[in-house]
C-alpha atoms as an extended CHARMM CRD file, in Angstrom:
* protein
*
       215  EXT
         1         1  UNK       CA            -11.0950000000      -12.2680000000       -4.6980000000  PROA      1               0.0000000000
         2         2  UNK       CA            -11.8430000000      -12.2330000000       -8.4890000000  PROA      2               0.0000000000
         3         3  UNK       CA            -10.1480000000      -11.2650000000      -11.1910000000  PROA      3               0.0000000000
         4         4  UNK       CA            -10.8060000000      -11.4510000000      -14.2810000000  PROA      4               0.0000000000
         5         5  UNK       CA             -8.7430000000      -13.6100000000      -16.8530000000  PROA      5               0.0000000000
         6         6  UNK       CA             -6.2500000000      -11.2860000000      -18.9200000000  PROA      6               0.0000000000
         7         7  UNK       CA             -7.6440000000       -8.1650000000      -17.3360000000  PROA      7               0.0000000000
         8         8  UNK       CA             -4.3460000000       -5.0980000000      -17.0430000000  PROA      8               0.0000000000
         9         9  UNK       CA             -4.0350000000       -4.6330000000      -13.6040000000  PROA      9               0.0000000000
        10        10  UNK       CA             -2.1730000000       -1.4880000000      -11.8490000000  PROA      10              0.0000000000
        11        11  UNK       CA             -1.5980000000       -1.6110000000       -7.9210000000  PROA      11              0.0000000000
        12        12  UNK       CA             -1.3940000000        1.6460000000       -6.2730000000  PROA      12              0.0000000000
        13        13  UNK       CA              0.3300000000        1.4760000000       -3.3710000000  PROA      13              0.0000000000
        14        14  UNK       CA             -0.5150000000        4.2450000000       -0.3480000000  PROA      14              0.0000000000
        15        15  UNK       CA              2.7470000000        3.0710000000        1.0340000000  PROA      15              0.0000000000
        16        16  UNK       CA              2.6190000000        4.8020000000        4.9470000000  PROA      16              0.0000000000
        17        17  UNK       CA             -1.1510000000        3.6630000000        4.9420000000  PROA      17              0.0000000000
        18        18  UNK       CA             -0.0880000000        0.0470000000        3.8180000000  PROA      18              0.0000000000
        19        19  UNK       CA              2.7050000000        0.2340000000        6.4550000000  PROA      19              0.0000000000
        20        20  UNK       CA              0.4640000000        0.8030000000        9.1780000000  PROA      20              0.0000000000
        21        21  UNK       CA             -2.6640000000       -1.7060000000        8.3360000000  PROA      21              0.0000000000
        22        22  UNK       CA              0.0810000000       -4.5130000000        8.0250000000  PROA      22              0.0000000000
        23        23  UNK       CA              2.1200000000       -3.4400000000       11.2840000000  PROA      23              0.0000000000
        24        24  UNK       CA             -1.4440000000       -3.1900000000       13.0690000000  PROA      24              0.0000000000
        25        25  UNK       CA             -2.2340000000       -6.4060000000       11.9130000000  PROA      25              0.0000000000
        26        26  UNK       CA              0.8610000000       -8.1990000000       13.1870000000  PROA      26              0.0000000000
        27        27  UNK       CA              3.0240000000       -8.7610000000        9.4730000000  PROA      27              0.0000000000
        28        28  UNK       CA              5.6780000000       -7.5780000000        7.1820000000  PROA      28              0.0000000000
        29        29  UNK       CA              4.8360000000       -7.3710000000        3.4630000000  PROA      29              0.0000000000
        30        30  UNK       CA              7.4680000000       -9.2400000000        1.4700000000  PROA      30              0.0000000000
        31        31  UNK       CA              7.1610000000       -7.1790000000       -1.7440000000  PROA      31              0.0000000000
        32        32  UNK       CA              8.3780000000       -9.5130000000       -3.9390000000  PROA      32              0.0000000000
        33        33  UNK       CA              5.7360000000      -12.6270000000       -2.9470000000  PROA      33              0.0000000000
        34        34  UNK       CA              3.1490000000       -9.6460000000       -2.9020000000  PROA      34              0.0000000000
        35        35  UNK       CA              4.2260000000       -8.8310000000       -6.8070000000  PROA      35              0.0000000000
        36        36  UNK       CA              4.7790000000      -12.5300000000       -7.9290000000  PROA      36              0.0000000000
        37        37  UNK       CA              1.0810000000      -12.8470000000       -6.4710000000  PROA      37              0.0000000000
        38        38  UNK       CA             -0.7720000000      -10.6190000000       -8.3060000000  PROA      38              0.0000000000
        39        39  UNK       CA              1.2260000000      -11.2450000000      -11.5030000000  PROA      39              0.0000000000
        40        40  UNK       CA             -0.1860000000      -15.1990000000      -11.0390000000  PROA      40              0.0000000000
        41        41  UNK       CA             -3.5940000000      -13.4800000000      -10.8890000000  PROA      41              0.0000000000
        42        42  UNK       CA             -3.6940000000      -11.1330000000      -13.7400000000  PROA      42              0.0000000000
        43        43  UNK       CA             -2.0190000000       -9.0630000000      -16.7240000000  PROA      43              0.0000000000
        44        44  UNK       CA              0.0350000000       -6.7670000000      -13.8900000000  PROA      44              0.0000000000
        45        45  UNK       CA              1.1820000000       -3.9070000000      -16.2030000000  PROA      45              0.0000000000
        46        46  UNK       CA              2.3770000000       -1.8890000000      -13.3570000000  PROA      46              0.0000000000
        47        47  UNK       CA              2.7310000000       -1.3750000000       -9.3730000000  PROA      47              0.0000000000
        48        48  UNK       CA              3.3810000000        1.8970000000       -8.3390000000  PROA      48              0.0000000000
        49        49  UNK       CA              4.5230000000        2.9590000000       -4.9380000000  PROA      49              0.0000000000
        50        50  UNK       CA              3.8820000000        6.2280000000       -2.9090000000  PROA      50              0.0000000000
        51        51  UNK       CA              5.9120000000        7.2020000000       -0.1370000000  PROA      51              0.0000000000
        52        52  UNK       CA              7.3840000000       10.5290000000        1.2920000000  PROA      52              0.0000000000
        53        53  UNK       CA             11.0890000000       10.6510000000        2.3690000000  PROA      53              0.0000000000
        54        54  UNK       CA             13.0970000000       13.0250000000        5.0700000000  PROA      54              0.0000000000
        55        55  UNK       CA             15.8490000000       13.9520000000        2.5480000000  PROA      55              0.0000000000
        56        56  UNK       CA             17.3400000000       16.4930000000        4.7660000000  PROA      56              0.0000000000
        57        57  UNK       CA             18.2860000000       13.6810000000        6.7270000000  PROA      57              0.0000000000
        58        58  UNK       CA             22.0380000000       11.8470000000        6.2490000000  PROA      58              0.0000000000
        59        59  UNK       CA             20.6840000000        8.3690000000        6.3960000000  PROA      59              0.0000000000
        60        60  UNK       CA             17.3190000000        7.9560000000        5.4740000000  PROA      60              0.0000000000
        61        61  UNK       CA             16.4750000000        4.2560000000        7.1210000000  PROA      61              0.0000000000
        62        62  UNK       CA             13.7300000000        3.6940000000        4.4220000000  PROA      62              0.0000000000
        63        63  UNK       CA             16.1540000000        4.5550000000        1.4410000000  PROA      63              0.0000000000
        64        64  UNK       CA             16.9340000000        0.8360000000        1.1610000000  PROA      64              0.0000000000
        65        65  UNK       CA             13.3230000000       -0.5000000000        0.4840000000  PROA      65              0.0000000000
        66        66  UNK       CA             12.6820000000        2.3000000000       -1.8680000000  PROA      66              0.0000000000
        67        67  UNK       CA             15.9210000000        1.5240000000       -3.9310000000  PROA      67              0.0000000000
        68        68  UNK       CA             15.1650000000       -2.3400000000       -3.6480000000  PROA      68              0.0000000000
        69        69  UNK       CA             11.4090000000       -1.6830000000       -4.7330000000  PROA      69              0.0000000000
        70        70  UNK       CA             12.8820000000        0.3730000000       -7.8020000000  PROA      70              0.0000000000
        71        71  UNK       CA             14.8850000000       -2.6870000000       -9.0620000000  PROA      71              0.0000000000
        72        72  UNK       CA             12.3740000000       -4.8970000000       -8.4230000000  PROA      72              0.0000000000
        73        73  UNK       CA              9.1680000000       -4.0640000000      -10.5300000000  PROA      73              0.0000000000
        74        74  UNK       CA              7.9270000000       -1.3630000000       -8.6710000000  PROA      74              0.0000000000
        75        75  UNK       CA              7.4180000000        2.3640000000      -10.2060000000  PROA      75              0.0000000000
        76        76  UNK       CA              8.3250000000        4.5730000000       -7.1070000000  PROA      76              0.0000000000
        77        77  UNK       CA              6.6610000000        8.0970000000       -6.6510000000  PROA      77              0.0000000000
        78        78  UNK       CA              8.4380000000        9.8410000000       -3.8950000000  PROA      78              0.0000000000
        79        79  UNK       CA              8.7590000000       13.1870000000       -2.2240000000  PROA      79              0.0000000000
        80        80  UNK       CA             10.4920000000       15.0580000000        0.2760000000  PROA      80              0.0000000000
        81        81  UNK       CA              8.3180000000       15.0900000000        4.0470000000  PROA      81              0.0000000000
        82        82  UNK       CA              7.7140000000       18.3400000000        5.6190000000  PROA      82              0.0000000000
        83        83  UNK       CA              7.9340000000       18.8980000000        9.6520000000  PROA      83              0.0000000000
        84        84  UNK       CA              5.8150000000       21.2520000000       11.3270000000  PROA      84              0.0000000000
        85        85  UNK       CA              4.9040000000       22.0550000000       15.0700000000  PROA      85              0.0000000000
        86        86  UNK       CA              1.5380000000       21.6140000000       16.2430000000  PROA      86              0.0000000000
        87        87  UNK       CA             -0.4080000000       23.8430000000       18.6530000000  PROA      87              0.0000000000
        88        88  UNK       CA              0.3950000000       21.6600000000       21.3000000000  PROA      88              0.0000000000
        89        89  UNK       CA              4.1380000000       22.5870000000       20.4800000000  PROA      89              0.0000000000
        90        90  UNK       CA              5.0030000000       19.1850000000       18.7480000000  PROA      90              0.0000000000
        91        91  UNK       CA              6.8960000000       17.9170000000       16.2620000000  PROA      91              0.0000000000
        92        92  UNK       CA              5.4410000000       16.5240000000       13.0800000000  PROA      92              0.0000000000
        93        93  UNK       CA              6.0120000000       15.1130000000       10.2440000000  PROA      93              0.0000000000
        94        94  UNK       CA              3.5820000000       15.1500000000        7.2560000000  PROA      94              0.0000000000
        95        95  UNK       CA              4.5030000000       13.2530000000        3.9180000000  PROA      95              0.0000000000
        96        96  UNK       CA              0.8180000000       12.9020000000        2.1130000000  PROA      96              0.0000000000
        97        97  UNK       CA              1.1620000000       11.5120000000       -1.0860000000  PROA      97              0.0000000000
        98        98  UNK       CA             -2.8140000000       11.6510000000       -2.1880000000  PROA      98              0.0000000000
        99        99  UNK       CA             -2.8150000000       13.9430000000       -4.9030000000  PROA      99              0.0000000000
       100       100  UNK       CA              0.4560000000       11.9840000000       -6.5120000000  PROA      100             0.0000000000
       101       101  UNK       CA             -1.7630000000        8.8420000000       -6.3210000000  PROA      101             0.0000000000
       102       102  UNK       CA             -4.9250000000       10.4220000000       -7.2810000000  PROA      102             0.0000000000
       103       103  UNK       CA             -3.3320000000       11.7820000000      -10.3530000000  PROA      103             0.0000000000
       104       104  UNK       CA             -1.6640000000        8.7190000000      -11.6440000000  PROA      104             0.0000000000
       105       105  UNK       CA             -4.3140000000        6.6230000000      -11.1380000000  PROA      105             0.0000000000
       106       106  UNK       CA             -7.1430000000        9.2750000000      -13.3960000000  PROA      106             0.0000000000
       107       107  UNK       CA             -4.4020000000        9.6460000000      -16.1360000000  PROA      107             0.0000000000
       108       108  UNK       CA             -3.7480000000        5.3600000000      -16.0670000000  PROA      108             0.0000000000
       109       109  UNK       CA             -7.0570000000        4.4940000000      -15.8360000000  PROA      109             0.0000000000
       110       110  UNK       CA             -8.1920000000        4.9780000000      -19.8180000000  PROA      110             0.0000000000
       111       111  UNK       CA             -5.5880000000        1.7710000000      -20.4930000000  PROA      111             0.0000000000
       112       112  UNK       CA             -6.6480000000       -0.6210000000      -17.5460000000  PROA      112             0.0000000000
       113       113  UNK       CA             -9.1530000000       -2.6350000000      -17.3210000000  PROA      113             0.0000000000
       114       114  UNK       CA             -9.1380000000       -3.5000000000      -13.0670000000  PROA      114             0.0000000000
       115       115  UNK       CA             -7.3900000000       -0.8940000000      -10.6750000000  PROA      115             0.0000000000
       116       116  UNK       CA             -6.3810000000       -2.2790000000       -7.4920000000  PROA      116             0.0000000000
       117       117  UNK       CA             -5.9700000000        0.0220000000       -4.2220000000  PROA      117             0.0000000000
       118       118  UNK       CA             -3.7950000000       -0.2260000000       -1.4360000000  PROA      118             0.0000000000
       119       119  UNK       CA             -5.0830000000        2.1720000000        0.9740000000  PROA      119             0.0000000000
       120       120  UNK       CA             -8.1650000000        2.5580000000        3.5740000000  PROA      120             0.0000000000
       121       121  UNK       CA             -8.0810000000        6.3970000000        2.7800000000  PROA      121             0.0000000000
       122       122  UNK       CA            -11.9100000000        8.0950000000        2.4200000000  PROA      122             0.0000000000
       123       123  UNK       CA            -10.3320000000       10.3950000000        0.9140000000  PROA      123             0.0000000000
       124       124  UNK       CA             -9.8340000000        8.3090000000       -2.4860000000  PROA      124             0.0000000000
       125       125  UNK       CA            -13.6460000000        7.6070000000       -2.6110000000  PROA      125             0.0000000000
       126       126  UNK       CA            -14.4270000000       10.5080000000       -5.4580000000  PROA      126             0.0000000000
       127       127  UNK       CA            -11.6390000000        9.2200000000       -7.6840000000  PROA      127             0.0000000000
       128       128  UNK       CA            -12.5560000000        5.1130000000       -7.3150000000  PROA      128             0.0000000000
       129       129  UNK       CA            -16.0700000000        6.4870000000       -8.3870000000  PROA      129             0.0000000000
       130       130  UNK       CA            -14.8220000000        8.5280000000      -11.2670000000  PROA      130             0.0000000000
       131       131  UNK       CA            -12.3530000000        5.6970000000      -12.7090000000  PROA      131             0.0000000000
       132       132  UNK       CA            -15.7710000000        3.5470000000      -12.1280000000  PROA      132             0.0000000000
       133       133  UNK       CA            -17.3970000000        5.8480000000      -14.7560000000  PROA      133             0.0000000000
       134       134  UNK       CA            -14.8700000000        4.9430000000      -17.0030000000  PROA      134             0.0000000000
       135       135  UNK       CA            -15.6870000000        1.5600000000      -17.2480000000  PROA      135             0.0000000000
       136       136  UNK       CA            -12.9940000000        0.3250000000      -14.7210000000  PROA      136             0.0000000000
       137       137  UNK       CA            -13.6670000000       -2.2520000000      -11.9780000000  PROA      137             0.0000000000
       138       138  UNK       CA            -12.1500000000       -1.2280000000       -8.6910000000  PROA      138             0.0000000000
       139       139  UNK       CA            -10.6170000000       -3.1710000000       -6.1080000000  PROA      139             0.0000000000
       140       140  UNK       CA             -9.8240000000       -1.8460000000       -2.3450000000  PROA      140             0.0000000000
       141       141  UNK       CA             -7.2740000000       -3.6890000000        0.1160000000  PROA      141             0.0000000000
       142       142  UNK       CA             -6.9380000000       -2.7620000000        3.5680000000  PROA      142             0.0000000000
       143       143  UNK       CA             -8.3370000000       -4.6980000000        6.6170000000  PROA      143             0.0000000000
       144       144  UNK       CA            -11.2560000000       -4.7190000000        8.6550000000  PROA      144             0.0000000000
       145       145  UNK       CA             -9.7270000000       -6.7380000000       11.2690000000  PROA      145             0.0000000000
       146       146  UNK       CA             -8.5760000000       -3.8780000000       13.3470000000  PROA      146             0.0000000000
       147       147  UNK       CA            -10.1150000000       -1.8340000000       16.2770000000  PROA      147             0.0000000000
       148       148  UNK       CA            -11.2420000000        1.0160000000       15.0950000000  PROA      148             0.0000000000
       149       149  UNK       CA            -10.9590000000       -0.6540000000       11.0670000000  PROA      149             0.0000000000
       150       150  UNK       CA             -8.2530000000        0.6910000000        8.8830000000  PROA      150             0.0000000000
       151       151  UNK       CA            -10.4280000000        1.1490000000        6.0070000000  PROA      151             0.0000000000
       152       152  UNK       CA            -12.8970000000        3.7360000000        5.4730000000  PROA      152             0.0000000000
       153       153  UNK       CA            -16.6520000000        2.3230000000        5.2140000000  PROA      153             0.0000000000
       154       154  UNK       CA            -17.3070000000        5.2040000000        2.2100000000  PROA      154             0.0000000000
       155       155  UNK       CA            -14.3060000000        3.4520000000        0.1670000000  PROA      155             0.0000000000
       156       156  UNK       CA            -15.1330000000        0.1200000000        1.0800000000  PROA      156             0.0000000000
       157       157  UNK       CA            -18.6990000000        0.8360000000       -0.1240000000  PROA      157             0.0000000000
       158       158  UNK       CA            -17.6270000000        2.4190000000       -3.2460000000  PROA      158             0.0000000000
       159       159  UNK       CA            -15.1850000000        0.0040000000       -4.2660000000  PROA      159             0.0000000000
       160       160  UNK       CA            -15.8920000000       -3.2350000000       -6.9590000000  PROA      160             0.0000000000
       161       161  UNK       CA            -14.3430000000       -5.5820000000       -4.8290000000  PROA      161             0.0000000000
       162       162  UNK       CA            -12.7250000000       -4.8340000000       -1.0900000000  PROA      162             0.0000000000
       163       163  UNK       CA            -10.0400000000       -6.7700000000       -0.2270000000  PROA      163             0.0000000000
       164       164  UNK       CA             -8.9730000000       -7.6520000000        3.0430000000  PROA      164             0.0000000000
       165       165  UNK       CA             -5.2490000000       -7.4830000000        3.6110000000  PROA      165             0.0000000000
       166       166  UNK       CA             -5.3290000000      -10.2430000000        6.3970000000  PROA      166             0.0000000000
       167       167  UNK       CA             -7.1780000000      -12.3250000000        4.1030000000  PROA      167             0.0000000000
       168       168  UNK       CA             -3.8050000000      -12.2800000000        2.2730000000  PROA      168             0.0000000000
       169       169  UNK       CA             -1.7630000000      -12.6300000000        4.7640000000  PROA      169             0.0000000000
       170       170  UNK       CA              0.2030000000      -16.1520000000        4.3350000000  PROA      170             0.0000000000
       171       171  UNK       CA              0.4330000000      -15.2510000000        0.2220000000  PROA      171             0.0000000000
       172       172  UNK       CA              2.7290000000      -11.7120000000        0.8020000000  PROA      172             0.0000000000
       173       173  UNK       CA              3.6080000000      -11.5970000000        4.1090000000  PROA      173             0.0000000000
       174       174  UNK       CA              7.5890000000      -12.4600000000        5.0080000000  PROA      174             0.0000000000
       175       175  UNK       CA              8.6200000000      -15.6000000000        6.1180000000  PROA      175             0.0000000000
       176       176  UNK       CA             10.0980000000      -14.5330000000        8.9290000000  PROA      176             0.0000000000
       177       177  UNK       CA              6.3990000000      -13.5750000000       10.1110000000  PROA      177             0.0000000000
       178       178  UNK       CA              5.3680000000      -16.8910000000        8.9640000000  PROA      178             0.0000000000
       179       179  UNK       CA              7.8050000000      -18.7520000000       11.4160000000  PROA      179             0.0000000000
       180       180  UNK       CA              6.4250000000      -17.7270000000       14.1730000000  PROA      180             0.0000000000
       181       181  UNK       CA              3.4070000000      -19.2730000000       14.0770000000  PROA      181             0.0000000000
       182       182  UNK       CA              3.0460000000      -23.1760000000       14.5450000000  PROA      182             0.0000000000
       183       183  UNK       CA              2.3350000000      -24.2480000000       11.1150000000  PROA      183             0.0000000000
       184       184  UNK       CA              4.0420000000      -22.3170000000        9.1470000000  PROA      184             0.0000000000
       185       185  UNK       CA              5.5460000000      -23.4080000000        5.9880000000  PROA      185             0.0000000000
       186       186  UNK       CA              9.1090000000      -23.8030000000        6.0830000000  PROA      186             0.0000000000
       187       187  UNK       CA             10.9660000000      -21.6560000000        3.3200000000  PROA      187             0.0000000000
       188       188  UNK       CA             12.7900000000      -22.2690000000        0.5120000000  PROA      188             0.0000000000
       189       189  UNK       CA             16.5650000000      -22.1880000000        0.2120000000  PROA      189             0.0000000000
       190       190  UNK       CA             15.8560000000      -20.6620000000       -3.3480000000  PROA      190             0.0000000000
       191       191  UNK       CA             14.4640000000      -17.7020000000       -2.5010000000  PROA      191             0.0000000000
       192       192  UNK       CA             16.0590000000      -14.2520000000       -2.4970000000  PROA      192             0.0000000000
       193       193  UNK       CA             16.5210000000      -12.3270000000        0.2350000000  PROA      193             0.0000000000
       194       194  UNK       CA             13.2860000000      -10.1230000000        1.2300000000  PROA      194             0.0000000000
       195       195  UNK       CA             13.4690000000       -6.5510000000        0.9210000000  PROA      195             0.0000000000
       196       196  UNK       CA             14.3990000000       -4.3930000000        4.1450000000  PROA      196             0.0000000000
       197       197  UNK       CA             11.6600000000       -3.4090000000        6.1550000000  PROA      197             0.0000000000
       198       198  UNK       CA             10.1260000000        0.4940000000        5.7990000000  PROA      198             0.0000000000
       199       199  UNK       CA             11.6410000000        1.4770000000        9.6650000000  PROA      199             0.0000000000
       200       200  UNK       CA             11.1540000000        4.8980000000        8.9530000000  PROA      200             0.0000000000
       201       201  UNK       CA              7.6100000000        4.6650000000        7.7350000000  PROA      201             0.0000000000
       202       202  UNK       CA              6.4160000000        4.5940000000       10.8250000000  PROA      202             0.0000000000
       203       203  UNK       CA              6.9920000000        8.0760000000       11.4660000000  PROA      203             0.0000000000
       204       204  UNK       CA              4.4200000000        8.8910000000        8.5500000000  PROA      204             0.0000000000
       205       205  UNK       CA              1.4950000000        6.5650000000       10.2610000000  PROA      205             0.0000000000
       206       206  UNK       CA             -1.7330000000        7.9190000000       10.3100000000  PROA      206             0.0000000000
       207       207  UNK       CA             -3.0390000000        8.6060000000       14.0460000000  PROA      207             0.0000000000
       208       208  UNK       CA             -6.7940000000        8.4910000000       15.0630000000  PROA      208             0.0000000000
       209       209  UNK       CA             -9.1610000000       10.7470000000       13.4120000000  PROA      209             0.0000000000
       210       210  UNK       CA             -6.1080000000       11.1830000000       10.7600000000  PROA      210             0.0000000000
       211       211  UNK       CA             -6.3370000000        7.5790000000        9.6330000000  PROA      211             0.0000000000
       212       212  UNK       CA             -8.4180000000        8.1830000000        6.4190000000  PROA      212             0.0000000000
       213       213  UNK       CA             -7.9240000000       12.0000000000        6.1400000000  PROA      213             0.0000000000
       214       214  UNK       CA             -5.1600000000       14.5520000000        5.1510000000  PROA      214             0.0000000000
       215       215  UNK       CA             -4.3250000000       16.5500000000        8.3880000000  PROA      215             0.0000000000
């Protein structure tokens, strides 16, 4: 992983597709070691996060990360999901978020130096090449590790720099995760307490042919 020194640095966070490469590979994000990380590597100037949320419902179980995320250094970009029945007659729910990203990212791009991408989405593989025309580096995270791979070989390809989430595994993932392997560091008593896990993003995750495309 390089970065360069003093570089501005934006993370753009797919969050449903980060979800799912994490959960596939066996962690939980902590958001704040994840932040604290990257700000130890480079000028962060901003991480934005992209998620869709069922506001019709009277709980929404992922309400808490997105409110802890928002006081905690992270831009949120949110909208509501929409449900729709398939022609197999079932329900779904659908809560894209790649034009909000795409957008963002073109119209930030002119004042970074190094964009850093948290999805495995093909989809995105136009707009990495067009902020590459701009003189921007590119970086990709998402995994490889995984059966079929979460990541898209067209992004991958396209990117600077791909970054394999398992690769960072013991520098954002929780310590919860951590304890339950062998030699795991034991945490500090300083610490705050980790965000609440994204329960509900689950109902967003992308399912085969879907992973790296809009349905």
């Amino acid at each position: 992983m390089h970065f360069h020194d003093g570089e501005k640095v934006a993370l753009f966070i797919d969050g449903a597709n980060l979800f799912a490469t994490a959960k596939t590979l066996g962690f939980d994000i902590d958001y704040k070691r994840m932040l604290d990380f990257f700000r130890k590597k480079s000028n962060l100037v901003r991480a934005l996060y992209y998620t869709a949320i069922a506001e019709e419902q009277e709980y929404s179980s992922i309400r808490p990360l997105i409110d802890w995320l928002d006081y905690n250094g992270y831009t949120m970009i949110t909208k509501p999901t929409k449900e729709f029945t398939d022609s197999a007659g079932r329900r779904k729910v659908k809560g894209n978020m790649d034009i909000e990203l795409a957008v963002d990212a073109m119209r930030l791009a002119p004042s970074l130096d190094h964009v850093v991408l948290f999805t495995g989405d093909g989809d995105f593989r136009a707009m990495v090449a067009a902020i590459q025309q701009m003189g921007r580096r590119v970086s990709v995270i998402s995994t490889l590790q995984t059966h079929p791979p979460m990541v898209a070989d067209e992004l991958r390809r396209q990117a600077d720099q791909f970054i394999d989430l398992a690769d960072l595994e013991y520098v954002i993932c929780r310590e919860q995760s951590q304890q339950e392997r062998p030699n795991a560091p034991r945490p500090s008593s300083n610490r705050a307490p980790p965000p609440p896990r994204p329960v509900e993003l689950a109902q967003l995750e992308p399912e085969g042919d879907d992973l790296h495309k809009d349905e």
